[in-house]
C-alpha positions in Angstrom: -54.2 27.1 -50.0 -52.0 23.7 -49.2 -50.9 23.3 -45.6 -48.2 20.4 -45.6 -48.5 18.5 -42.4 -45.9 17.0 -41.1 -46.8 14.7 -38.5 -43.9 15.9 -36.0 -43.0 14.0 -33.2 -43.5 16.2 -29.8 -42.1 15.4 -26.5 -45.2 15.7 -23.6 -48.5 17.3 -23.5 -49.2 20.1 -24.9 -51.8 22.6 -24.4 -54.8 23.5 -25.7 -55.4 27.1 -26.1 -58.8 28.4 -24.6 -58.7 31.6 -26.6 -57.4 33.4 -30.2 -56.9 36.8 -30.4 -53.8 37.5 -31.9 -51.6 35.9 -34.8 -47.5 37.0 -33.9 -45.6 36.7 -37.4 -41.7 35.6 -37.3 -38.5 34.9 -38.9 -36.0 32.4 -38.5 -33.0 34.4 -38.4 -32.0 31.8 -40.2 -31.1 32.4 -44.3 -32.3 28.7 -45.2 -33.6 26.2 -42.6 -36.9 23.6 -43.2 -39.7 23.0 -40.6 -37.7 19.8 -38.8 -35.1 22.1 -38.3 -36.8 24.3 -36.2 -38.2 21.4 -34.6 -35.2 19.8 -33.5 -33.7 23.5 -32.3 -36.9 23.9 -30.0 -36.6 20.8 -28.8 -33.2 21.6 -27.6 -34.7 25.1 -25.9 -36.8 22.0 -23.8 -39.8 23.4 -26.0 -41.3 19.9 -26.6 -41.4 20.9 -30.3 -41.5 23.6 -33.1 -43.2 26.5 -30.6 -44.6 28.3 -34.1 -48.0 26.6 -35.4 -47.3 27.5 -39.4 -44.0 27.7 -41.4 -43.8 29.2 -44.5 -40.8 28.8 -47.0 -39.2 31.1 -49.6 -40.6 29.0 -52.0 -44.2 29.7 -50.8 -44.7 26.3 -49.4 -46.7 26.4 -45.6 -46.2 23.8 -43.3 -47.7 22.6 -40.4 -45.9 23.3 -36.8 -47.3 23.1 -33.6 -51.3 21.8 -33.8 -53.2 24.7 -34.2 -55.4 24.5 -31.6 -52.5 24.0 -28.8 -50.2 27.3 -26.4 -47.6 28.0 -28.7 -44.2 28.7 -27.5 -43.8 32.1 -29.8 -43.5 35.4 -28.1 -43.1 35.4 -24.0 -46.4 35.7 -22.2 -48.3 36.0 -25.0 -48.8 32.8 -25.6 -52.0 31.7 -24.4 -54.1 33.5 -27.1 -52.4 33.9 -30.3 -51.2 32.2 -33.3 -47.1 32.0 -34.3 -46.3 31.9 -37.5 -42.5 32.0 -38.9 -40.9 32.8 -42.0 -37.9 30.8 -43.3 -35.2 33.7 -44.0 -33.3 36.5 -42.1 -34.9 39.7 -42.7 -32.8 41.6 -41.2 -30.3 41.4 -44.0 -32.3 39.9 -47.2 -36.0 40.8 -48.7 -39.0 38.3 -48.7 -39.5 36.5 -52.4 -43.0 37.4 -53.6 -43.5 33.8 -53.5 -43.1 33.3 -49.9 -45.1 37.2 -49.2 -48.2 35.9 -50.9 -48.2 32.6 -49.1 -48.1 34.2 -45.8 -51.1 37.2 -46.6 -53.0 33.7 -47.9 -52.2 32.4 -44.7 -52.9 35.0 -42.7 -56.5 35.7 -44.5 -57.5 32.2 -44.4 -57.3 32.2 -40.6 -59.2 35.3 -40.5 -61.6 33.3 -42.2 -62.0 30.9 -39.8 -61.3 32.8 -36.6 -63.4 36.1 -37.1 -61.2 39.6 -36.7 -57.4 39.1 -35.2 -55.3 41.3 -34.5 -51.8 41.2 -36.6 -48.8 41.8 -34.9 -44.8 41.1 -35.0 -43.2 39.3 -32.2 -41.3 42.9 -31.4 -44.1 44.2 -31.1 -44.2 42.3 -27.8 -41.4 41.2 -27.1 -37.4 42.8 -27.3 -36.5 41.2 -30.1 -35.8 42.7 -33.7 -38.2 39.5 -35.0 -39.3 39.9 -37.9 -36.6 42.2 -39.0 -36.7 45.4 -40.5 -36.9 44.3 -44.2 -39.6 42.0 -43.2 -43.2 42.8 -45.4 -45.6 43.6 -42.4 -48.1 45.8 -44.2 -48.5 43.3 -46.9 -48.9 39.9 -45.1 -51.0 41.8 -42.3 -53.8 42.7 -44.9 -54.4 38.7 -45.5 -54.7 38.7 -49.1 -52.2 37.5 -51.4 -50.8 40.9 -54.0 -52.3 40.0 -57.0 -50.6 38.5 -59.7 -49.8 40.9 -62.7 -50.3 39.2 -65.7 -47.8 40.0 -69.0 -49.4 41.7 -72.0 -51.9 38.7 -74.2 -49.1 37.5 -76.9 -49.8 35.9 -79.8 -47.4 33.8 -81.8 -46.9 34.3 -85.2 -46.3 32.3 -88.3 -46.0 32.7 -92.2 -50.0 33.7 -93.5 -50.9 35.2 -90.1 -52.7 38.6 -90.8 -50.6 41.3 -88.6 -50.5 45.0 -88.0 -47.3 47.5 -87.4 -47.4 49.4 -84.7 -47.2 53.0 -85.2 -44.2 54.6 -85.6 -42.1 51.6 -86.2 -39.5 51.6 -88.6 -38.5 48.8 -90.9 -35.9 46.1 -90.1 -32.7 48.0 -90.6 -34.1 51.3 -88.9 -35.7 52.9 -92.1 -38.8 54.6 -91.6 -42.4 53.4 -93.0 -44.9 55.2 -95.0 -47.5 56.6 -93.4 -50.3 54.6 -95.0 -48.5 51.4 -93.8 -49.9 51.6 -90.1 -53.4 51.3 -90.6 -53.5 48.3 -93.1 -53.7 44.4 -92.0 -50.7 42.4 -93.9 -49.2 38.9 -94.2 -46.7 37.4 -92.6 -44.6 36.0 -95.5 -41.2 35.1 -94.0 -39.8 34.6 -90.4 -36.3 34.7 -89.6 -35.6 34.9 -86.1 -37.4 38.6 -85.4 -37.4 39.5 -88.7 -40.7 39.4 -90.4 -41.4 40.2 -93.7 -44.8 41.3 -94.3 -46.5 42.4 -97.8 -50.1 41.7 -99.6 -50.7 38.8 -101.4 -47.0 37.8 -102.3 -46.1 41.4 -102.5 -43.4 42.3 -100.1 -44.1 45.6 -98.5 -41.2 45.6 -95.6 -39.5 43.6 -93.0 -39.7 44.5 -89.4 -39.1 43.6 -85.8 -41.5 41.0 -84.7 -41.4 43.4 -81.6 -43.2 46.1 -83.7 -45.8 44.0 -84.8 -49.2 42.9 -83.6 -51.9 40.7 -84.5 -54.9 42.2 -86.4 -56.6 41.6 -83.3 -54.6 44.1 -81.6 -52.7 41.5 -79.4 -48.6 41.4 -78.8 -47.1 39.0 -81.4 -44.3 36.4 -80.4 -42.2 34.7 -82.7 -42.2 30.6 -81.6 -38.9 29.5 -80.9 -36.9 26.6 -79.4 -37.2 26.2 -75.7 -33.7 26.5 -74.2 -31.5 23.7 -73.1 -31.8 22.8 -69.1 -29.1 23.3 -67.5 -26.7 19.8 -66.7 -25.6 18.8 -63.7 -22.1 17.6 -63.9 -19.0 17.4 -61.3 -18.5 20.4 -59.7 -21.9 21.3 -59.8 -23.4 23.4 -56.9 -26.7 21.0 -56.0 -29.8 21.0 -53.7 -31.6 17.8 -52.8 -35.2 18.2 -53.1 -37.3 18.2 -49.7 -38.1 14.3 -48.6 -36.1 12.4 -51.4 -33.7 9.3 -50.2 -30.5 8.6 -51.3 -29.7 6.1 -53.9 -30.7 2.9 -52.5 -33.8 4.0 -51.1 -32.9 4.7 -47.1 -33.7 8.2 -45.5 -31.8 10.9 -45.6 -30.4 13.4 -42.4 -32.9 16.4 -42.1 -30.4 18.8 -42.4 -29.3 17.3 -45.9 -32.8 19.1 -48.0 -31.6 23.0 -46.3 -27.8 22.6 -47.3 -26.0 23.5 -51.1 -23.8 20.3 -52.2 -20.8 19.8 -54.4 -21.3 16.9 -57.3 -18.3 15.2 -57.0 -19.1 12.1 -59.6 -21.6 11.4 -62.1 -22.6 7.7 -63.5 -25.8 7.6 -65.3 -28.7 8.8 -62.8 -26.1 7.9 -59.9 -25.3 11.6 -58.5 -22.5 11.6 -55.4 -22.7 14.5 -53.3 -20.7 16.2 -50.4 -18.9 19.1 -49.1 -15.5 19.6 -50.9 -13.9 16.0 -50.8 -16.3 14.4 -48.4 -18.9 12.4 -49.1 -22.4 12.6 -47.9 -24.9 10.8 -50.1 -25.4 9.0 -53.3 -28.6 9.9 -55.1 -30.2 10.2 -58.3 -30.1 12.8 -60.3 -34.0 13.5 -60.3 -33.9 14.6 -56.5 -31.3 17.6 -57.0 -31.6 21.0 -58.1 -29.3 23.1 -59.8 -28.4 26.1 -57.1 
């Protein structure tokens, strides 16, 4: 697990925490906002700084908030023995991407790890708030293991000579059906066009069929390799995000608030991207630091 630190600026002491008992799980009520965002809002509440200690983003990513071992400013009077951590998203209204889901059970188990048994709760649970919102996945991030990934049947791609298999009951290309006999014999593939695959013995052509109703004599899912599509161009009019810490064209920094917010291109000259908000301008920057949204 990555925790990206941030190195935030905070404005006085801040506490250290004698005891941890708890860890209080959030949400932003925000639909997209970054770490500094929260930051700068909590500075404003005269906070001295982000008041969670971890922020995770729909993307999965965790940052670091608050130092770990300091009094968060989280959930009133509870405080001074637990852990905040906050979800970027609003989940009241929207569901959690698995991406982000798993990030936060990794989080949460990995300070298990480190902390012995805590107690798991949501800041309404002490608090009157509706944090983390009704849609929010408590059960799941609780238990402190990421769900585990569910990996697609084995595939194997296929290519004139490779021995194959049809599966059983399959018909042929054009929805004919097969002779018995024809399931339980290894062929070759002697033609591919698209995902249709003729198949025979020797040079003898027996049938063509779907490349879905195929498999290798090994028993594995068969693929047909084909030409990986065309990314997709930016161009004027373009809806664009700039990726997390880039600068703009010339190399100076860019406004915080700039990485959470969906642009317009509004001209394009070589790698030179301008973006901004219907007519107005906001930045120049190359095309390498935006994402298609």
């Amino acid at each position: 697990m990555k925790v990206i630190e941030t190195n935030l600026k905070f404005t006085g002491t801040l506490g250290k925490r004698a005891s941890t008992n708890r860890i209080v799980l959030h949400h932003a009520a925000a639909a997209a906002c970054t770490v500094e965002n929260v930051h700068s809002w909590h500075i404003t509440n005269g906070w001295g700084g982000i008041g969670y200690h971890y922020f995770v983003r729909k993307d999965g990513s965790i940052y670091r908030g608050r130092p770990e071992d300091t009094v968060g400013v989280h959930a009133g009077n509870h405080n001074d023995d637990t852990l905040g951590i906050c979800f970027e998203g609003n989940f009241e209204n929207e569901s959690m991407p698995a991406a982000q889901s798993a990030a936060g059970a990794e989080l949460v188990g990995d300070i298990k790890k480190r902390y012995g048994t805590l107690n798991v709760i949501r800041h309404k649970d002490v608090n009157a708030t509706a944090c983390p919102g009704k849609n929010f996945p408590f059960d799941t991030i609780k238990a402190g293991t990421a769900a585990p990934v569910v990996k697609p049947p084995a595939t194997s791609a296929i290519k004139v000579g490779s021995k194959v298999r049809v599966n059983s009951g399959a018909k042929d290309y054009n929805g004919k059906g097969l002779a018995s006999f024809v399931y339980s014999t290894v062929y070759d593939v002697l033609e591919i066009k698209g995902d249709r695959v003729v198949i025979g013995l020797g040079k003898a052509v027996t049938a063509a069929v779907k490349s879905t109703n195929l498999k290798t004599e090994a028993g594995a899912t068969v693929s047909v390799a084909s030409k990986p599509a065309a990314p997709p161009t930016i161009k004027v009019g373009s809806k664009v995000g700039v990726k997390s810490g880039s600068k703009d064209y010339n190399g100076k920094g860019l406004a915080s608030f700039v990485y959470s917010t969906t642009y317009d291109v509004l001209e394009v000259k070589g790698d030179r991207i301008v973006i901004g908000l219907g007519k107005a301008v906001t930045a120049a920057v190359k095309i390498s630091n935006l994402t298609l949204r």
